[in-house]
N, C-alpha and C positions, 0 to 999 in steps of 0.2 A: 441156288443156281444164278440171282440175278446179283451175288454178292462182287462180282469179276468180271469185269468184260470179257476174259480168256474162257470163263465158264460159259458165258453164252457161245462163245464162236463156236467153242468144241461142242454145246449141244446143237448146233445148228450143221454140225459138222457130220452130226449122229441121223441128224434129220438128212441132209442130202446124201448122204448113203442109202437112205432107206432102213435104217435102224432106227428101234424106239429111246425117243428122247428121255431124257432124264428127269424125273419130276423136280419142282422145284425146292421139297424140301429131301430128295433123295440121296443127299451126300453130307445131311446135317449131322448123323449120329460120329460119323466118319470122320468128319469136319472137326466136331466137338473136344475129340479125342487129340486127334492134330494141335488145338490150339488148348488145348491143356498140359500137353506135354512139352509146344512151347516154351508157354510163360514157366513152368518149372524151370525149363532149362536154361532160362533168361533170368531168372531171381538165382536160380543155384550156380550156374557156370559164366554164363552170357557177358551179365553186366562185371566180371571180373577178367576178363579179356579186352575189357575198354581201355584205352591209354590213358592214364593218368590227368585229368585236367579236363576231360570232356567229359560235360553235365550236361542235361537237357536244361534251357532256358525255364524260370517259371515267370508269368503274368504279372509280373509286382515292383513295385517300385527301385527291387533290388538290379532289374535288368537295366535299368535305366543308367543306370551309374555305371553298366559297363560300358556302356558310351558316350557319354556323359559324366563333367564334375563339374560341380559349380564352387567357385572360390571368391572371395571377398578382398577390394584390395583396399587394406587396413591405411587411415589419415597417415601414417608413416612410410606408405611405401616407398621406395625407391621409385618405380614406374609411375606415379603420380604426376600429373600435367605432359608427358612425354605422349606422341602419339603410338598408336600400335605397332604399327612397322618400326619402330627407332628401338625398341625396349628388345627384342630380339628372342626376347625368355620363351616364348612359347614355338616359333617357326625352328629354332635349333633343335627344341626336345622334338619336334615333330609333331607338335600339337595342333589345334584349330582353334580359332574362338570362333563362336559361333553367332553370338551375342552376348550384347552389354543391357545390365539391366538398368538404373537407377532413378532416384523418387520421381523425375521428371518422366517415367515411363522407359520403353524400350530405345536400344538406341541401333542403328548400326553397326554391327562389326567391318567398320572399314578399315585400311592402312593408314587413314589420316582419322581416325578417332583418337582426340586426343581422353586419357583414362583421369578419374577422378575419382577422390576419397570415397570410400563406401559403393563405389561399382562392383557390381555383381557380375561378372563373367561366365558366362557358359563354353565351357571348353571340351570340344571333341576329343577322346584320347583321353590317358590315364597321366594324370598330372601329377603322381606320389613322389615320379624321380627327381622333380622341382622342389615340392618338397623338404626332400630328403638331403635336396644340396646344401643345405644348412648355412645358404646365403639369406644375412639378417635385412639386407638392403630390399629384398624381394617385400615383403609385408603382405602375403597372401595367406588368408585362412581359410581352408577347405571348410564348405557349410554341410549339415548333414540335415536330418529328415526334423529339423527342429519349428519351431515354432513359427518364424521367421523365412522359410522356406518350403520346399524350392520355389524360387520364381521361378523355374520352368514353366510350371503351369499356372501361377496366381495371375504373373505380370501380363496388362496386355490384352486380357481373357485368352494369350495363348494355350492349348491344349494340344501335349504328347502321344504320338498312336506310333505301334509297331505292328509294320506290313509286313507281311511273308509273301513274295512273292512265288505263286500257282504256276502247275506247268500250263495254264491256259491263258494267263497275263500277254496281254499285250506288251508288257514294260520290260519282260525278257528277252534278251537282245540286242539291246537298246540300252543307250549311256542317262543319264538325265539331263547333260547338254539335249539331245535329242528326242528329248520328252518334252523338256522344257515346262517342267512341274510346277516351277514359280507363276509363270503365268497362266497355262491353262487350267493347274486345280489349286494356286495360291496357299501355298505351301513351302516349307524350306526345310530340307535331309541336312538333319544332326549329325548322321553318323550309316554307317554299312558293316552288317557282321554277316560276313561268309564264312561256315567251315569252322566255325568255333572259333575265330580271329575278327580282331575289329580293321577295320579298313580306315581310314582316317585322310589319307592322303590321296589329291587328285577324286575325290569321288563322285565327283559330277562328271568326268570321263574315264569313269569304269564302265563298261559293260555290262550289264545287273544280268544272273543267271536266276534258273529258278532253284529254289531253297534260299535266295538271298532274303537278308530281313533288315529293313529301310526304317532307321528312328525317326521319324518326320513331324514340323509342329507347325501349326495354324491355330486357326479361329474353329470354335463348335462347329458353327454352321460350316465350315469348308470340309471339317474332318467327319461330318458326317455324312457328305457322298464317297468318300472312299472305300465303304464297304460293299457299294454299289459295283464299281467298279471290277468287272470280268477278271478274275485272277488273284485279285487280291486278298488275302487272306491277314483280319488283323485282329492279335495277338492280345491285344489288352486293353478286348472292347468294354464300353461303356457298359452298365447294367442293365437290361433291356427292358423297353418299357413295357409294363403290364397290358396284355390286351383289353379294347374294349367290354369282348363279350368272354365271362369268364372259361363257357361252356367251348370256345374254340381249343382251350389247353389238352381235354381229352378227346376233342371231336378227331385230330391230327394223325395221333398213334390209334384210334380207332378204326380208320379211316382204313389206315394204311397195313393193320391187322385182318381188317374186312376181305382188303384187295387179294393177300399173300394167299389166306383161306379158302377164300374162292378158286386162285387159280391152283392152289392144292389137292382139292377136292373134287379135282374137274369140275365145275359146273359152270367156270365163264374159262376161256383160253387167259394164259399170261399175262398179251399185249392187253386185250379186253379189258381184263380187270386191272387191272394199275391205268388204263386210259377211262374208267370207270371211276376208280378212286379219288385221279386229280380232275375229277369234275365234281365227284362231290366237297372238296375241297373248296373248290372255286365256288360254288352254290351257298357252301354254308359261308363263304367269305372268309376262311379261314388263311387264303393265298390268293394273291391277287393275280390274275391271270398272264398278266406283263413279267412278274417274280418266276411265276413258271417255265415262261421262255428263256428267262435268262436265266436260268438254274440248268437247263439243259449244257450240255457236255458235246458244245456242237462240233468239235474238233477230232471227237472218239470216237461221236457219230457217223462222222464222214470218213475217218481212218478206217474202221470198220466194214463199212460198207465200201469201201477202195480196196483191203482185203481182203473179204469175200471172190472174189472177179483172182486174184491172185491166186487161191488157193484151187481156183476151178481151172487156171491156167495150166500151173504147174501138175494137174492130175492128167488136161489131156493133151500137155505136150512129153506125159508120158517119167514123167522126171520122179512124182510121187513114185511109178509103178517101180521105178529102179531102188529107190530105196526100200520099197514093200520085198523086194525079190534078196538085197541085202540081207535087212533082218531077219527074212523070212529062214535063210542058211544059216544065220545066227544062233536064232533059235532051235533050228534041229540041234544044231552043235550042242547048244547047251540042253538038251532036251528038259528044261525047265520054263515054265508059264512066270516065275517067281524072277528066272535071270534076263527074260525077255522085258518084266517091267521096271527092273535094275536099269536096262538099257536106257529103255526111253525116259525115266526121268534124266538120267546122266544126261542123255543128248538133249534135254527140254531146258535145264538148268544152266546147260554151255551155254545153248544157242538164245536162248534168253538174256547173259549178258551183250550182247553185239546190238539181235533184234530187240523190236519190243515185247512184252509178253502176248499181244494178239497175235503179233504177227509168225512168233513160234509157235502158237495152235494152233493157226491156217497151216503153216509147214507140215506140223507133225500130228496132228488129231488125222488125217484123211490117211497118214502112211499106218499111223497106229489102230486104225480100222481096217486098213488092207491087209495087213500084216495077221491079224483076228479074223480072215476071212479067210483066209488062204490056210492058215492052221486050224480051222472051222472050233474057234476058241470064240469066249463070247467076248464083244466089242468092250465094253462099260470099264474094266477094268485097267485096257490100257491106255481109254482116253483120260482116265480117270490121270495116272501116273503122270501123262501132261500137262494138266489142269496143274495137279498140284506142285509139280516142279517150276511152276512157271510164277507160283505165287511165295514159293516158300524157299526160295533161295538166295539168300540176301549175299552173294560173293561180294558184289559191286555196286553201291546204287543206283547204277543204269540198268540194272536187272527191273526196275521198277519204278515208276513215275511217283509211289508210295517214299521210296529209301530216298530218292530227291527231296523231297518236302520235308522230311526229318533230320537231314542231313545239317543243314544250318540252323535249325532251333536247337537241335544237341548236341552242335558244338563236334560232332562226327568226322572223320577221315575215311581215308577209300582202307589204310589201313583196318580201321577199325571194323568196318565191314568184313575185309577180308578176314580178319583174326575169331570173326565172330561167326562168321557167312559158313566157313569152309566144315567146324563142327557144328550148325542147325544145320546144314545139306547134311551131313551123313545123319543124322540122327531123323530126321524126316522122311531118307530115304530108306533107310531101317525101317521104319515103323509106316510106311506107305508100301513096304514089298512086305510085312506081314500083317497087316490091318485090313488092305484092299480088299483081299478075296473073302476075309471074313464076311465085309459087303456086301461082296460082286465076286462070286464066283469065277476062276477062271473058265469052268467048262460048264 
């Protein structure tokens, strides 16, 4: 139950009615089921509805070069002593450089850099169609993972980090002109890949969205407050340093087993034990209490609790009770408890692409209880059918702050969502109208 923010509202949902809440492991066997017949359906069907050419990103040196190539300009190039704006080779293809490497150290990528034998170029953008022009005046030799390279990261002590920008970033919404990331975290963006596309042009007055993912390079010391940083999520972090004290490794998921069981078991309430937990946490040192706070989710915190107030409006200005009276004909019509929770995941699934998923359980958790109340049916099961439509319908990735985030490490479309979204919704919704009452009885 604490796996969802949508799961909490709707049991808080259960609690201001005055119906009994749901324990926290009361919808795990249910749950179980659910996300095994998933991932079947995502190895056997899912991932064969993907368009052609979107792959999920993986951690490794191989990402780097999709925004990135580094080329050598051979003692015979043609480009040799010409400055960079004169040679024209790279601004036509639509390329960037980004930096010049050579023995003297890093150089500027300016328009007045004049190029010399054995310069190292880092270049934004896929440089193959240069290449491929099978002009001999050019004298560029794409370097690969050899011995000799990359100076991406040797030269300089620069070091490579790939950010994914959080829907809790500050830097969403915002261009990197208006960040101004050179100066205040001394750094400089290689490259932008939205949406399974590299971005290359103008990219310091794009707009960064979240799932965008920022190739950025510095010094250790700089690239190692960026994971500090609220929002940002980076992709191919360093190896993490060994703790001092070894016994902190199992004190963590101890800890936080201890809390889960307790408040399973009734013997402390929920909040109690997990505010129980991150103190023994903090006690044994294992989390610094400053990490604590800034690991909190204060934006879902406060969306939540803004919702709340929402959901008590709409009950007594009366608006719930219209939809409760709705369904409520509905379901005589269908004299079925099974068509009644057809219904509401359908309606939790729509209204989940527009809203957010909290805020279609504030909607629809109190009509979905009215509606069980009035046909003196038990509550559990059609809050239940909310919950779950609200987590398991991938039509759009605005159905979920989750499809965002994945959306540009995998290289994803709204199509592909759609093409994947529209059979997991029936196939969930199948087996949530015959699994539920196995659970949760309807009567």
């Amino acid at each position: 139950m604490v796996g969802s923010a949508g799961n909490i509202v709707g049991n808080q949902a259960l609690r201001q009615a005055g119906d009994p809440v749901l324990g926290i492991f009361a919808i795990t066997p249910l749950a179980l089921i659910l996300l095994v017949i998933g991932v079947i359906f995502m190895v056997v069907v899912g991932r064969r509805l993907i368009r052609p050419g979107s792959a999920p990103l993986e951690s490794d040196d191989s990402v780097l070069h999709a925004y990135v190539s580094e080329v050598r300009v051979l003692p015979h190039s043609g480009l040799v002593g010409q400055p960079l704006h004169h040679s024209g080779v790279f601004s036509d293809a639509g390329l960037t450089v980004a930096q010049i490497y050579r023995n003297t150290g890093a150089v500027p990528a300016t328009g007045d850099t004049v190029l010399a034998a054995n310069d190292v170029l880092v270049i934004v953008g896929s440089v193959q169609s240069i290449l491929d022009s099978g002009n001999p005046h050019l004298g560029l030799q794409l370097l690969g993972d050899t011995d000799d390279g990359p100076h991406l990261r040797a030269s300089g002590g620069l070091t490579v980090m790939e950010l994914l920008i959080g829907h809790r970033s500050r830097w969403a919404g915002r261009s990197l002109v208006d960040l101004d990331v050179r100066r205040r975290w001394g750094i400089g963006v290689l490259g932008l890949y939205r949406q399974g596309q590299l971005v290359h042009q103008h990219v310091a007055r794009v707009v960064l969205r979240v799932g965008d993912i920022l190739l950025v390079e510095g010094s250790a010391a700089q690239m190692a407050m960026l994971p500090h940083e609220p929002g940002l999520i980076v992709l191919n972090a360093p190896p993490v340093t060994p703790l001092a004290r070894p016994y902190q490794v199992w004190a963590a998921p101890l800890v936080l087993l201890t809390s889960l069981l307790l408040a399973a078991f009734g013997v402390l309430g929920l909040r109690l034990a997990i505010a129980g937990g991150i103190l023994a946490l903090t006690a044994l040192k294992v989390l610094p209490l400053s990490e604590a706070y800034r690991a909190i989710e204060w934006r879902i915190l406060v969306f939540v609790a803004g919702m709340l107030p929402l959901g008590q409006a709409l009950i007594h200005t009366g608006v719930t009770q219209e939809m409760v009276n709705w369904l409520s004909g509905v379901a005589q019509v269908l004299h079925s408890g099974s068509g009644l929770l057809a219904l509401l995941f359908i309606l939790a699934a729509l209204l989940t692409q527009v809203l957010s998923n909290i805020a279609t359980v504030v909607v629809l958790a109190p009509v979905a209880i009215g509606v069980a109340h009035h046909l003196h049916w038990a509550v559990d099961p059609f809050v239940l059918a909310v919950i779950i439509a609200v987590s398991a319908v991938p039509l759009t990735p605005l159905a979920n702050k989750v499809d965002l985030l994945v959306m540009g490490p995998g290289g994803y479309t709204y199509g592909d969502f759609l093409r994947v979204g529209w059979i997991l919704s029936l196939v969930m919704l199948i087996v949530t109208i015959g699994m539920v009452p196995v659970f949760f009885p309807l009567h």
